[in-house]
N, C-alpha and C positions, 0 to 999 in steps of 0.2 A: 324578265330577269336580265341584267345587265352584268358584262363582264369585263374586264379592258384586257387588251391586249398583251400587256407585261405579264397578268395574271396567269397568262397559259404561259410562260416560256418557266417558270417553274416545275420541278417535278413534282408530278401528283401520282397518287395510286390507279386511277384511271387512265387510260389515253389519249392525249387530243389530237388533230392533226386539223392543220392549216393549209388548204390549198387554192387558190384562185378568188380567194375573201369570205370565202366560207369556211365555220368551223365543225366540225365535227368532234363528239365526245363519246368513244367508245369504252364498253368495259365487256371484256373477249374482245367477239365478231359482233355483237349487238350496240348497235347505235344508240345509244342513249338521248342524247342534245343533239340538236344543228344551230347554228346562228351563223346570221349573214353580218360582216363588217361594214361599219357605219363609220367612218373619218379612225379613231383609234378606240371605237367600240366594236364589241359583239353583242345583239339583238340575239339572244337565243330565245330558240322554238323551240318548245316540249313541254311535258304535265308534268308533274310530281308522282315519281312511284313509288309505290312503298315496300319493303323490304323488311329481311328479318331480322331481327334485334336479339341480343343473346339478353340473358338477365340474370345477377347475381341477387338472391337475397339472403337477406342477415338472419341469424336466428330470432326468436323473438323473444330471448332470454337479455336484460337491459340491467343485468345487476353489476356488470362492470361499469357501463353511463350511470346508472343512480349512485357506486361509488366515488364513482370521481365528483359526483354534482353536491355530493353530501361533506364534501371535505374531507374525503379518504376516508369514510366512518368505516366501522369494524363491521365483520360478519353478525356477531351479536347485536351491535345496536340498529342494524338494519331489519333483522330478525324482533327487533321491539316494535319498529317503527311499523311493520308488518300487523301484529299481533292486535297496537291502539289502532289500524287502518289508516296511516296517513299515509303506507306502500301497499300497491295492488300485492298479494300474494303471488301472481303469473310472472311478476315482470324480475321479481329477488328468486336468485339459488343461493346455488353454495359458490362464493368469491373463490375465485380464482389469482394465481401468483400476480404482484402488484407491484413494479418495477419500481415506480412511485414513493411507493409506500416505505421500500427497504433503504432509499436514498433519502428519504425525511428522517429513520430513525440514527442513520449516523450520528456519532457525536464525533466534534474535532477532539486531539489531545492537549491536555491542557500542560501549559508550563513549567518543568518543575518548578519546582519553590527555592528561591534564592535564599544562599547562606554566606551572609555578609559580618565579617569580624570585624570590629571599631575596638580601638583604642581609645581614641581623642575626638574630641568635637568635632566635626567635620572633615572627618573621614572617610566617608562616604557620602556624597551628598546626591539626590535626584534632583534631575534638572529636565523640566518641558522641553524639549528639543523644537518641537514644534512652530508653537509659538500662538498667538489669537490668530485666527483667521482674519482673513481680510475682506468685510464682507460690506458694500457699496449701500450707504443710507437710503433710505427709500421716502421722499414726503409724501 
């Protein structure tokens, strides 16, 4: 294992200390690593220990992922899909609030409706503001 020497002047969770071209990496009072300096490397000396690893796991309830995978489908159509067996029964409950969901059924509000009095011909006229786009021919 190889480490260069900019690598330690970084703060790390562990401690290292550098004296006379030798490094040492402690965590407490126990020595973890040694390595001796080679030009602007360190040569570390030591095994791999292993240690404890915490672990979170998921429930094993996937009816929020199979909601989202199915297109936001309803509690009832997943409950069908269940029924013909194209959903494991373990994997569907009961769906749960769907942030998703409440921001697709918004509608924007529409326009009132314009109330335009004419007299004479051309008294109101609509006009494209716009205009054609301008859109570069392709051979």
């Amino acid at each position: 294992m190889l480490a260069t020497s900019k690598e330690w002047e970084r703060p790390r969770p562990v401690e290292a200390s550098c004296s006379e071209g030798v490094l040492k990496v402690l965590k407490g009072c126990r020595t973890i690593l040694k390595g001796n300096r080679h030009d602007s490397l360190y040569i570390l000396q030591g095994s791999v220990e292993t240690g404890e690893s915490n672990l979170a796991e998921t429930a094993k309830d996937e009816t929020r992922l199979w909601h989202s995978r199915l297109a936001h489908m309803s509690q009832r159509g997943m409950e069908l899909l269940v029924k013909k067996g194209f959903l494991d029964s373990s994997k569907v409950s009961s769906l749960k609030f769907c942030e998703d969901c409440i921001y697709g059924k918004t509608h924007r509000v529409n326009f009132s409706t314009g109330q335009h009095t004419t007299k004479n011909p051309l008294d109101y006229v609509h006009s494209d503001l716009w205009g054609a786009p301008s859109v570069p021919l392709s051979f």
